[in-house]
N, CA, C and O atoms as a CHARMM CRD file, in Angstrom:
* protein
*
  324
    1    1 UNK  N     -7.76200 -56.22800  27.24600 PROA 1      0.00000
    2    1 UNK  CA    -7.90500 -55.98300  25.83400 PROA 1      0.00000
    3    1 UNK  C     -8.10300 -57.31400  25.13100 PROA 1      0.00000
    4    1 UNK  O     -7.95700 -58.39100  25.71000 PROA 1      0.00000
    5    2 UNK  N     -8.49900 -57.16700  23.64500 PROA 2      0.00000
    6    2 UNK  CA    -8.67300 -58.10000  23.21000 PROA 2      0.00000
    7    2 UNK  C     -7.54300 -58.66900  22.32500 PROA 2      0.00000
    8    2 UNK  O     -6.83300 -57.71200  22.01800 PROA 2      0.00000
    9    3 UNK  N     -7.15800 -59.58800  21.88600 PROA 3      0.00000
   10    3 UNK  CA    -6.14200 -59.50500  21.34300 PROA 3      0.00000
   11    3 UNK  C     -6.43300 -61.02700  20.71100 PROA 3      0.00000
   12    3 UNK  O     -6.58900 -62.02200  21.41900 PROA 3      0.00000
   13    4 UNK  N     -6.48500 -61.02600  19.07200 PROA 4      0.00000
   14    4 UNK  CA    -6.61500 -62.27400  18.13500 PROA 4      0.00000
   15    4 UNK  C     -5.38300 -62.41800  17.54000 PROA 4      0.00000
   16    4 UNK  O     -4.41400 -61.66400  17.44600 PROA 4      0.00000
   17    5 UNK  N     -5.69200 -63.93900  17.02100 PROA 5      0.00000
   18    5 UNK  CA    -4.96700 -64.24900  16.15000 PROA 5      0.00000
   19    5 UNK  C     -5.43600 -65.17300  14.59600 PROA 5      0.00000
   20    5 UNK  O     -6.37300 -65.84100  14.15800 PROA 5      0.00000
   21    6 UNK  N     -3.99400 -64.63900  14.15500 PROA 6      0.00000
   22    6 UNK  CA    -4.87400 -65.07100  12.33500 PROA 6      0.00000
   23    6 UNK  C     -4.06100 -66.00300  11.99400 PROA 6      0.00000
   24    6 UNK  O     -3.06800 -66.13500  12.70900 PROA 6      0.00000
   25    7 UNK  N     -4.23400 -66.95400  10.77100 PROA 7      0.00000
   26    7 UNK  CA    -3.51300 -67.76600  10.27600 PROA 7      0.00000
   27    7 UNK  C     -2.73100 -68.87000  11.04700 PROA 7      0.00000
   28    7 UNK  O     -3.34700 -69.65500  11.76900 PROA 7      0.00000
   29    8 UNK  N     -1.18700 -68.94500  10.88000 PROA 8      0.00000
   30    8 UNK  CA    -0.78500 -69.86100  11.27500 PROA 8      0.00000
   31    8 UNK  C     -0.74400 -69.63800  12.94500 PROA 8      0.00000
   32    8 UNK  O     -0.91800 -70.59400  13.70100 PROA 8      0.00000
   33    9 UNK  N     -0.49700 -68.28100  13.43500 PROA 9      0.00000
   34    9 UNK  CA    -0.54800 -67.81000  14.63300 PROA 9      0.00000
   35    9 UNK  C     -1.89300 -68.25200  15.25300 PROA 9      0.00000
   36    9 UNK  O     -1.68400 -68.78900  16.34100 PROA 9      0.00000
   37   10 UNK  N     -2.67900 -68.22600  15.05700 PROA 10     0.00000
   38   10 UNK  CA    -3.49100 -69.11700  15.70900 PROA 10     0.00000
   39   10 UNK  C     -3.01800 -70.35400  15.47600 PROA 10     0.00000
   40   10 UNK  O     -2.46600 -70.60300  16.54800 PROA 10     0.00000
   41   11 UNK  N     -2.89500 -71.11300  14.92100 PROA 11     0.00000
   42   11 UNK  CA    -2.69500 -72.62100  14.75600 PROA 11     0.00000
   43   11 UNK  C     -1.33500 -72.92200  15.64100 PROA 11     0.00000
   44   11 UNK  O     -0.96800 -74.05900  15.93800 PROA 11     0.00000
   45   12 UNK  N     -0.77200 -71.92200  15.94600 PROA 12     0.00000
   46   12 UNK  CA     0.49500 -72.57200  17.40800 PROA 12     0.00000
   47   12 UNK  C     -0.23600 -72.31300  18.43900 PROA 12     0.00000
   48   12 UNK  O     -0.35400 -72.89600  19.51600 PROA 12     0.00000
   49   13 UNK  N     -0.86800 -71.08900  17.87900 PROA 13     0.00000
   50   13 UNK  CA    -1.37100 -70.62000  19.74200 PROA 13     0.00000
   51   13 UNK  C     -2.42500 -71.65600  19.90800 PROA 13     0.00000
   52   13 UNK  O     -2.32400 -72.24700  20.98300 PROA 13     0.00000
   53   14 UNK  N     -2.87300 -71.83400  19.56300 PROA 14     0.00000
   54   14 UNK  CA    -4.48100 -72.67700  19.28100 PROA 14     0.00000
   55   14 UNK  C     -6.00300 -71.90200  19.94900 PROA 14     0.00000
   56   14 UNK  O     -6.95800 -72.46900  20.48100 PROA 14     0.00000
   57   15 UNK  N     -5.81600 -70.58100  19.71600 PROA 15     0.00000
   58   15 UNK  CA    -6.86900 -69.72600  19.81900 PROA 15     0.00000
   59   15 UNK  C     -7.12100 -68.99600  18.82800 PROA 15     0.00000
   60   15 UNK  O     -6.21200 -68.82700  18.01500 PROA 15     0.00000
   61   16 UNK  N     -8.24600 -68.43900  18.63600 PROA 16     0.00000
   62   16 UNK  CA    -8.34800 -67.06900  17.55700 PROA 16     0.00000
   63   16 UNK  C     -8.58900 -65.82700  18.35200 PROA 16     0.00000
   64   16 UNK  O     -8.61100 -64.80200  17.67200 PROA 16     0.00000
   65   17 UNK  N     -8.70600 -65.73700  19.15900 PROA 17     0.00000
   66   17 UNK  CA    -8.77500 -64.82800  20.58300 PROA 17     0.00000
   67   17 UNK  C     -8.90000 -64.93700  21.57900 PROA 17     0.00000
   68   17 UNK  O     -9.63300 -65.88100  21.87100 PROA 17     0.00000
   69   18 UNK  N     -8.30300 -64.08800  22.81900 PROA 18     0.00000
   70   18 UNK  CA    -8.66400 -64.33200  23.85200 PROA 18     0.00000
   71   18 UNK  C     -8.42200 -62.49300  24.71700 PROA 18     0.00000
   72   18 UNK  O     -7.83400 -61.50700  24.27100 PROA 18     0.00000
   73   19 UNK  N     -9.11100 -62.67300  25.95300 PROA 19     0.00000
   74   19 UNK  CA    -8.76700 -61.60800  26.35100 PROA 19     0.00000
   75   19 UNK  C     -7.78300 -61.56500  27.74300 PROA 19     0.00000
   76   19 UNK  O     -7.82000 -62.34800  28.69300 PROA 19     0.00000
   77   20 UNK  N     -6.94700 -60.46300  27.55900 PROA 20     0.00000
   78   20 UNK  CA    -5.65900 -60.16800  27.74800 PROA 20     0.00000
   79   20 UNK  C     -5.40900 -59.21200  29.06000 PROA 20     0.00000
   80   20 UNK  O     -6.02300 -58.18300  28.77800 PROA 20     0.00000
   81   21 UNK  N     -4.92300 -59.07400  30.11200 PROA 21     0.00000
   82   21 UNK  CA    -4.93800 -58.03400  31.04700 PROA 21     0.00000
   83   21 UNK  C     -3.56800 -57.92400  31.11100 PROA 21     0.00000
   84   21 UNK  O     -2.88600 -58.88700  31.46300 PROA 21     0.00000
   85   22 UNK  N     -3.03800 -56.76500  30.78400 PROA 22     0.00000
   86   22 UNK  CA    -1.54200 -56.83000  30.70200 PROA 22     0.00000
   87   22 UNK  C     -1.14500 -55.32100  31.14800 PROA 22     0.00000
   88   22 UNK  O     -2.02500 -54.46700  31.03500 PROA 22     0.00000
   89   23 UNK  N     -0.04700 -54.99300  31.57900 PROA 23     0.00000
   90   23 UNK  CA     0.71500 -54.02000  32.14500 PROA 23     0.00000
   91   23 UNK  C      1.84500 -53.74300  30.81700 PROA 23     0.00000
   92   23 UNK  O      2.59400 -52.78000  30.98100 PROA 23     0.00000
   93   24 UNK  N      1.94500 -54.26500  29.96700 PROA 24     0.00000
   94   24 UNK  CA     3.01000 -53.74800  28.90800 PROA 24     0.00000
   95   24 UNK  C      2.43600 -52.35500  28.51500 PROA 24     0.00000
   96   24 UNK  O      1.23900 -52.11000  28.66700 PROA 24     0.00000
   97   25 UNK  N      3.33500 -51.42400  27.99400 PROA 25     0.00000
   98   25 UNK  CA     3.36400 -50.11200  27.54200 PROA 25     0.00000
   99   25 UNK  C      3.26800 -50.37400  26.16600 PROA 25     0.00000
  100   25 UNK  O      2.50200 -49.62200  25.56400 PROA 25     0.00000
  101   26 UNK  N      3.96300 -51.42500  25.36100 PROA 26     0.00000
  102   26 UNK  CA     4.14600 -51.11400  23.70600 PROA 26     0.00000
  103   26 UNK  C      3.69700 -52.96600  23.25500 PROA 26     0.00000
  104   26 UNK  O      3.91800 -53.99900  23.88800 PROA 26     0.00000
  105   27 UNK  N      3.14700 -52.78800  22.18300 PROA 27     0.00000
  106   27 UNK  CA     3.34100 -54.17400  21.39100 PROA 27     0.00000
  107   27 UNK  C      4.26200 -55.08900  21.53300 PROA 27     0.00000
  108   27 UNK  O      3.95100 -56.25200  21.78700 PROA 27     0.00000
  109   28 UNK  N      5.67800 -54.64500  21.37200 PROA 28     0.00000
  110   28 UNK  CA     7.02900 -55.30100  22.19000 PROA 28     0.00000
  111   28 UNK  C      6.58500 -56.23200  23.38700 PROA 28     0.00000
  112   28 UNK  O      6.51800 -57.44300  23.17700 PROA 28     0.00000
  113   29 UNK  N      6.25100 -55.67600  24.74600 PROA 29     0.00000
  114   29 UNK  CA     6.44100 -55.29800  25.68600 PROA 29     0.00000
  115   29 UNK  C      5.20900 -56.81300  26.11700 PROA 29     0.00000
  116   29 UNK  O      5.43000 -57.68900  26.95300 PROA 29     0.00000
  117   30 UNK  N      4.04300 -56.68500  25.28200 PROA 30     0.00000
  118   30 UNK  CA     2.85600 -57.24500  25.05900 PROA 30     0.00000
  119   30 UNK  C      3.57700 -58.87600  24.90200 PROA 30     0.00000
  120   30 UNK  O      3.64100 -59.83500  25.67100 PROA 30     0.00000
  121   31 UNK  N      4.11300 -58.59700  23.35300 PROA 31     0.00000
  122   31 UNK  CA     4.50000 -59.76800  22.80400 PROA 31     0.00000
  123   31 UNK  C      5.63500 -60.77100  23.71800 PROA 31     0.00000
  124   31 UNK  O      5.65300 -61.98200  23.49900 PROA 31     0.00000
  125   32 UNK  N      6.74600 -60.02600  24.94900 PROA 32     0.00000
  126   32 UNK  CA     7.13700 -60.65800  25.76500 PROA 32     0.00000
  127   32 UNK  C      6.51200 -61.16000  26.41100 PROA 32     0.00000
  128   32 UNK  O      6.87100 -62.33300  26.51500 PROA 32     0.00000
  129   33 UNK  N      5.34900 -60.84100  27.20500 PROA 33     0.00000
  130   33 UNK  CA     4.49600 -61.41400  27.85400 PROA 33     0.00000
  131   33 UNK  C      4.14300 -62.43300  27.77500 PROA 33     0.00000
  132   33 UNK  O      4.42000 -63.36800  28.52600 PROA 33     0.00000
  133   34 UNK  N      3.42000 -62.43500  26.78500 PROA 34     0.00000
  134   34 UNK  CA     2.99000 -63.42100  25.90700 PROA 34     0.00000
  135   34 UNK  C      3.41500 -65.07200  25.76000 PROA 34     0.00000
  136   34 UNK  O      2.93000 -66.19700  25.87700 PROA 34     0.00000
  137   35 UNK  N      5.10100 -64.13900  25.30300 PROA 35     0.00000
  138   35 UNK  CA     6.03000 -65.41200  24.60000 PROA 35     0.00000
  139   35 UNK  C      6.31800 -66.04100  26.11000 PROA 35     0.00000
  140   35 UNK  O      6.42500 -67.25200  25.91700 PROA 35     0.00000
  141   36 UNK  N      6.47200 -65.80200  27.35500 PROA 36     0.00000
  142   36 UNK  CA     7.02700 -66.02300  28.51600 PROA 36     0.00000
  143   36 UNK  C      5.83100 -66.78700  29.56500 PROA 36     0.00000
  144   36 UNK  O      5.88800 -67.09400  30.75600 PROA 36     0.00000
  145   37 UNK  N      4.47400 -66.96600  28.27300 PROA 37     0.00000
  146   37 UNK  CA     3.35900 -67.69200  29.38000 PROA 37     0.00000
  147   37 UNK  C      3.71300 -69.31100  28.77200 PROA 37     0.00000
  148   37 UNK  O      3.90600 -70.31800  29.45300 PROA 37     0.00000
  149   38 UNK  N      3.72100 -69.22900  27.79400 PROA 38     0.00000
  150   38 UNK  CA     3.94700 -71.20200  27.58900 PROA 38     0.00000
  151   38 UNK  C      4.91000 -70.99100  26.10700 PROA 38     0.00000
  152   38 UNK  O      5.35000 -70.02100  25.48900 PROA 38     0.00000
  153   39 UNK  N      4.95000 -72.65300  25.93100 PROA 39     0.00000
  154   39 UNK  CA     6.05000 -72.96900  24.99800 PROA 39     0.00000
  155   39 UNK  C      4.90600 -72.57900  23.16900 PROA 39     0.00000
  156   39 UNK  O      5.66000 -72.39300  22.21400 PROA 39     0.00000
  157   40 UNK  N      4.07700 -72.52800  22.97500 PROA 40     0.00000
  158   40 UNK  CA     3.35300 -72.54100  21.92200 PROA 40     0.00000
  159   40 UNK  C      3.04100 -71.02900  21.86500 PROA 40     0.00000
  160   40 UNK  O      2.22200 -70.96100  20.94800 PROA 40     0.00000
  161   41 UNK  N      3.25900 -69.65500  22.38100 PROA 41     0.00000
  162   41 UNK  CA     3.50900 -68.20900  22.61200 PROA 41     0.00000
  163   41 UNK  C      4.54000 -68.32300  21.96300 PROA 41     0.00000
  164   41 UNK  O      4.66500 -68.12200  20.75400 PROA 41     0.00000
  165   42 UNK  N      5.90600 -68.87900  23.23800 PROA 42     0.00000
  166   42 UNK  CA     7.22900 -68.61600  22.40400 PROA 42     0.00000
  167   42 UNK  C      6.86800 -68.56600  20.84600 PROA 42     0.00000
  168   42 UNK  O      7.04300 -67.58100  20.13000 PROA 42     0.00000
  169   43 UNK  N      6.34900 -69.75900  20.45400 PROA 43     0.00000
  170   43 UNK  CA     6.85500 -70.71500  18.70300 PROA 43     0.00000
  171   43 UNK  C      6.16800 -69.43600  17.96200 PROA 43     0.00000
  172   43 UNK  O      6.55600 -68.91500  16.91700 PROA 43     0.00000
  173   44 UNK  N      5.52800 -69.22000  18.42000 PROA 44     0.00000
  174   44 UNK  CA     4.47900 -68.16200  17.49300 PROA 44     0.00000
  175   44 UNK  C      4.83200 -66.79100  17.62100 PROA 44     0.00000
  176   44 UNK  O      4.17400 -65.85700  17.16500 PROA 44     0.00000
  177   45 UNK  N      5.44500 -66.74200  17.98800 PROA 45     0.00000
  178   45 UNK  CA     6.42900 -64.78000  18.61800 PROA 45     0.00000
  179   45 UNK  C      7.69800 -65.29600  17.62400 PROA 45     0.00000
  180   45 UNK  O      8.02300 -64.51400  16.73000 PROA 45     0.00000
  181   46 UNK  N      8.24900 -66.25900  17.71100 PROA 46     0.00000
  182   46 UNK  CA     9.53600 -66.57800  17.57000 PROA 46     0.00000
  183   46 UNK  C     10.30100 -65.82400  16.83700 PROA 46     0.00000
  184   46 UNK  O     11.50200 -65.72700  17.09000 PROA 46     0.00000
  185   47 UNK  N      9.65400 -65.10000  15.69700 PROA 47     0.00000
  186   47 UNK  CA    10.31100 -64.50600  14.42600 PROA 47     0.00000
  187   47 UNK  C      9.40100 -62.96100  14.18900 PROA 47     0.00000
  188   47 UNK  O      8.42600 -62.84200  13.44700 PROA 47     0.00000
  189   48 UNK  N      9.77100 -62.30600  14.69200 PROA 48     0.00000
  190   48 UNK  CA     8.73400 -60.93800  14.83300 PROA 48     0.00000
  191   48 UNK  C      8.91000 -60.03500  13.07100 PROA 48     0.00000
  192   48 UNK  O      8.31800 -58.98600  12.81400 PROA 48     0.00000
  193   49 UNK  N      9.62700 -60.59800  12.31200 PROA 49     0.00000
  194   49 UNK  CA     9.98900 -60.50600  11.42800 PROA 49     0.00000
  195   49 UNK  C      9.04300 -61.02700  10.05100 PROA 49     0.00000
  196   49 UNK  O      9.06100 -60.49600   8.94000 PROA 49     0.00000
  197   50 UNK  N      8.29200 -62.11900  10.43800 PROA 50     0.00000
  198   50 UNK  CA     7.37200 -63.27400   9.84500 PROA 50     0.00000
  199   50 UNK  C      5.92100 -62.24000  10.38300 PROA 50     0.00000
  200   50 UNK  O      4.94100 -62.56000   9.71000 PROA 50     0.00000
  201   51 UNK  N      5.68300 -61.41700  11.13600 PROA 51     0.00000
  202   51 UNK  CA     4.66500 -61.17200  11.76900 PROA 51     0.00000
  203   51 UNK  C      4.13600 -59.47700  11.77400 PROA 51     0.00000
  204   51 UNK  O      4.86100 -58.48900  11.88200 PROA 51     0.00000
  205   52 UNK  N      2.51200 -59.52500  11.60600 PROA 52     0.00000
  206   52 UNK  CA     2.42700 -58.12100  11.08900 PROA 52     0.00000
  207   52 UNK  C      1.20200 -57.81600  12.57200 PROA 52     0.00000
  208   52 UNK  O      0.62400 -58.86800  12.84500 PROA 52     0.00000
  209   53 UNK  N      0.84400 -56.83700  13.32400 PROA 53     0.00000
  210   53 UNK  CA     0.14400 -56.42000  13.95700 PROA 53     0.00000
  211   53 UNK  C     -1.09100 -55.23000  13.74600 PROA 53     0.00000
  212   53 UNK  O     -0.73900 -54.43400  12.87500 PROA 53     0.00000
  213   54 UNK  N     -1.85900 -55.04800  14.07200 PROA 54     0.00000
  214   54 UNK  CA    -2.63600 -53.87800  14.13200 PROA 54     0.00000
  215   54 UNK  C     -3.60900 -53.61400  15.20000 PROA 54     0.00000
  216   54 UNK  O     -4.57600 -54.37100  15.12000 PROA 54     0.00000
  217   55 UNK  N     -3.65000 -52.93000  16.00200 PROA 55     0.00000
  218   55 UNK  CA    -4.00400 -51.72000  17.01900 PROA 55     0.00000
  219   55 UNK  C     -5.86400 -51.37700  16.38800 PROA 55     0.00000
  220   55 UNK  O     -6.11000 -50.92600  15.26900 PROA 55     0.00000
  221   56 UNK  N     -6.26700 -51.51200  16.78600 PROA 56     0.00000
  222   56 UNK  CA    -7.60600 -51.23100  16.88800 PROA 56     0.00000
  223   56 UNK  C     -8.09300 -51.10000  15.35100 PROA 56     0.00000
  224   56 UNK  O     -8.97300 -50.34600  14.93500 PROA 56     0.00000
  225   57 UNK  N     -7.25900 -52.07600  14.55600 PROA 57     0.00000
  226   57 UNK  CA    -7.82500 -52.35700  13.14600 PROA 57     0.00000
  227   57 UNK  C     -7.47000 -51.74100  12.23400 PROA 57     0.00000
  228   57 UNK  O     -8.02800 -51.70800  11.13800 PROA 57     0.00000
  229   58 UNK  N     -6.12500 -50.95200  12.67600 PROA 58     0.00000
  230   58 UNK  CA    -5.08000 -50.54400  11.54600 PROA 58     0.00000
  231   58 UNK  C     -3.56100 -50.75200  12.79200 PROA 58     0.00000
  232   58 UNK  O     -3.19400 -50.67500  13.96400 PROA 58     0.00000
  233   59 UNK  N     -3.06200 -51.14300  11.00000 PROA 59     0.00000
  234   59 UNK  CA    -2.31300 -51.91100  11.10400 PROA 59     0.00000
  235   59 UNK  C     -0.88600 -50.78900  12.03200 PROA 59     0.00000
  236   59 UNK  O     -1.07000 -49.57700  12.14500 PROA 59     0.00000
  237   60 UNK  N      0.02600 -51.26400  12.42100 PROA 60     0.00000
  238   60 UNK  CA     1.08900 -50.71400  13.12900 PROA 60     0.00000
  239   60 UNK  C      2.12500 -51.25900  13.43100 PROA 60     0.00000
  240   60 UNK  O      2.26900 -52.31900  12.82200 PROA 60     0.00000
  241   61 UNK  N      3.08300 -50.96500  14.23800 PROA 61     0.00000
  242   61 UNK  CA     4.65200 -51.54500  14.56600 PROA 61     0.00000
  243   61 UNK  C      4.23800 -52.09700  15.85700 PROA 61     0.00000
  244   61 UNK  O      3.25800 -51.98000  16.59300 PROA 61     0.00000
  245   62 UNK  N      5.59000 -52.88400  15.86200 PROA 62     0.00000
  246   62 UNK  CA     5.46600 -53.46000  17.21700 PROA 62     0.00000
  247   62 UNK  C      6.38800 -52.58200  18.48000 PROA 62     0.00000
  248   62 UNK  O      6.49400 -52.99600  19.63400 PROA 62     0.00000
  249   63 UNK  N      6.99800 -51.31100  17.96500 PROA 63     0.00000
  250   63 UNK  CA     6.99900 -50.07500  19.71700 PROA 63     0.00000
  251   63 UNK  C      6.02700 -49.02100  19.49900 PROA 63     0.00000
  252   63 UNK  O      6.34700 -47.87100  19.79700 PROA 63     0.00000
  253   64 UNK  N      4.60900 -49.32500  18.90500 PROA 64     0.00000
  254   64 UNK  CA     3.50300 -48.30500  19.37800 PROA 64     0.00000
  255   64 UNK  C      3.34200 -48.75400  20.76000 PROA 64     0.00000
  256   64 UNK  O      3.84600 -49.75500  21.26800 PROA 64     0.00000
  257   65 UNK  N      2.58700 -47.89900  21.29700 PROA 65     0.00000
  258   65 UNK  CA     2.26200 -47.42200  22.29400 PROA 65     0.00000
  259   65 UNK  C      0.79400 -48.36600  22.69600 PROA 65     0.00000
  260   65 UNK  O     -0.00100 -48.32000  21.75700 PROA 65     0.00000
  261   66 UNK  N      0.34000 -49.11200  23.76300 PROA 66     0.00000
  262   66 UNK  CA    -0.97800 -50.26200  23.64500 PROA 66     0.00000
  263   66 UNK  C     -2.01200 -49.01300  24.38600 PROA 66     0.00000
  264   66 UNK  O     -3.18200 -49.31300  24.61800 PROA 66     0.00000
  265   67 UNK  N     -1.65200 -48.03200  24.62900 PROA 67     0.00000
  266   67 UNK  CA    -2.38100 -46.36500  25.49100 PROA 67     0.00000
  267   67 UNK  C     -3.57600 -46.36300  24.87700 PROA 67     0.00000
  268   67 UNK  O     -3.54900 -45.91600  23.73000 PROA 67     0.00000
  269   68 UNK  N     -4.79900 -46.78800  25.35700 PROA 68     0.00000
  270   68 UNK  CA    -6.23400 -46.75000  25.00200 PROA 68     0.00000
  271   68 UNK  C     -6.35400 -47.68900  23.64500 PROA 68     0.00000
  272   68 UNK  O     -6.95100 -47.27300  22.65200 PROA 68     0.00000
  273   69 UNK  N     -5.76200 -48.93400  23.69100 PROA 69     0.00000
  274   69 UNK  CA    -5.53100 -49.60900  22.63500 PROA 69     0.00000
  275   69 UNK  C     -6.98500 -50.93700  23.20000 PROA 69     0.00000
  276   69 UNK  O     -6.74700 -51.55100  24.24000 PROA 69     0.00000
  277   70 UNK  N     -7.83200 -51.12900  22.73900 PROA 70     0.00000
  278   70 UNK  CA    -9.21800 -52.37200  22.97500 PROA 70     0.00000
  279   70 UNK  C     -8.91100 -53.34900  22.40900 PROA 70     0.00000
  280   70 UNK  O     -9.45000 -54.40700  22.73200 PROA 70     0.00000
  281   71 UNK  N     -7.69700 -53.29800  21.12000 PROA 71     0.00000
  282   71 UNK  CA    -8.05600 -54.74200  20.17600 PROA 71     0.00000
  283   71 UNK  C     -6.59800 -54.92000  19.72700 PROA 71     0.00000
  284   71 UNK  O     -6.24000 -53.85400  19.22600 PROA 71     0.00000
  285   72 UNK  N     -5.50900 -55.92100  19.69700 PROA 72     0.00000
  286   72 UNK  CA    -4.46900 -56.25400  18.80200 PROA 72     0.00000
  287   72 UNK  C     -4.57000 -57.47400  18.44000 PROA 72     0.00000
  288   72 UNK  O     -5.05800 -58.41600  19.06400 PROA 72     0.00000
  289   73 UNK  N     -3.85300 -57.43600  16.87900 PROA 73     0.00000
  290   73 UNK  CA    -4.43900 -58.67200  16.08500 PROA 73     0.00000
  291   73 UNK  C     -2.94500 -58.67600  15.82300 PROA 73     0.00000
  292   73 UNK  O     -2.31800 -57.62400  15.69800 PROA 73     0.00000
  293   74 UNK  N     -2.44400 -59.74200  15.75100 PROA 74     0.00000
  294   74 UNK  CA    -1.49500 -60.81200  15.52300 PROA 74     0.00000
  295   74 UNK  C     -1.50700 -61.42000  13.90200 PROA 74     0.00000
  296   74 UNK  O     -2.49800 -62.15000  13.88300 PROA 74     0.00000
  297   75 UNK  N     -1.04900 -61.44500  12.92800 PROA 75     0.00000
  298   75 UNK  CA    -1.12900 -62.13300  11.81000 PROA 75     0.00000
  299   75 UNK  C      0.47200 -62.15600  10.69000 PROA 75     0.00000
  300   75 UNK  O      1.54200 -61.60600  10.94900 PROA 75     0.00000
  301   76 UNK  N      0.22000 -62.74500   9.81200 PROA 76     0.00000
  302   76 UNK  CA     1.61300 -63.13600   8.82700 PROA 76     0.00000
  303   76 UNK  C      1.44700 -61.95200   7.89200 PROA 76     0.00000
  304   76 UNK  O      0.34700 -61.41900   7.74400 PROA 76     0.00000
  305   77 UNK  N      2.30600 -61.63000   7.39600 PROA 77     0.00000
  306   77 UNK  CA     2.03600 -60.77700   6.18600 PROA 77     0.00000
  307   77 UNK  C      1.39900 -61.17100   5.09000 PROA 77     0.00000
  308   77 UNK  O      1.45200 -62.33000   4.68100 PROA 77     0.00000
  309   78 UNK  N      0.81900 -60.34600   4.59100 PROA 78     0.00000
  310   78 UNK  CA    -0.64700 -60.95300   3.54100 PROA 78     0.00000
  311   78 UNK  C      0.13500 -60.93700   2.17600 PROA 78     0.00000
  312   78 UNK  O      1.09000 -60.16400   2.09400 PROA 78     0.00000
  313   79 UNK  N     -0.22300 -61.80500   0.99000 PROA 79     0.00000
  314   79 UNK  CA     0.51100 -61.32300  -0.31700 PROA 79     0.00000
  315   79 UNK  C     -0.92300 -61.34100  -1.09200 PROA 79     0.00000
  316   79 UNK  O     -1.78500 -62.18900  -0.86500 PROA 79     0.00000
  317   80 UNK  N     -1.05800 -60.28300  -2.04100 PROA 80     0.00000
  318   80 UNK  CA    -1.85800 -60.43100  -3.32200 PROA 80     0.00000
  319   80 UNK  C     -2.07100 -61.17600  -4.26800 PROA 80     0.00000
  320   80 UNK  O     -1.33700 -62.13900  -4.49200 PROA 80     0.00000
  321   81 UNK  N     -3.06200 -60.89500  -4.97200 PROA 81     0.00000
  322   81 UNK  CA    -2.98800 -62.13600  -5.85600 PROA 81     0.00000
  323   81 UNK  C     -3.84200 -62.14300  -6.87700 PROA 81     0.00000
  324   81 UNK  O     -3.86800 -63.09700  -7.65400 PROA 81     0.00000
């Protein structure tokens, strides 16, 4: 799958995408993965709280289900303006 990143999350990870072959069941599951390949994953997972996701371009939680999922995007919460 594909899986980007926006904002500052790219700027730890130092990608804006890459593609992903993973065995996780849920976003969770994904995001351990992830955090457990290098130290700049960890920094950028660190606070799942700071961090908003979406599933094939709407937006979602992090225990959906990744089940016929092509695309997750990684980003901060957006404010208006």
């Amino acid at each position: 799958m594909d899986v980007l990143y926006f904002a500052w999350v790219r700027e730890r990870i130092g990608l804006p995408r890459e593609k992903v072959e993973t065995q996780a069941a849920t976003v969770s599951e994904l995001v351990t993965e992830l955090s457990a390949r290098e130290e700049r994953y960890a920094a950028a997972f660190a606070d799942l709280s700071a961090l908003r996701v979406a599933l094939d371009q709407e937006l979602s939680d992090f225990d959906a289900s990744l089940a016929g999922v092509r695309e997750v995007a990684f980003f901060p919460p957006m404010t208006g303006g």
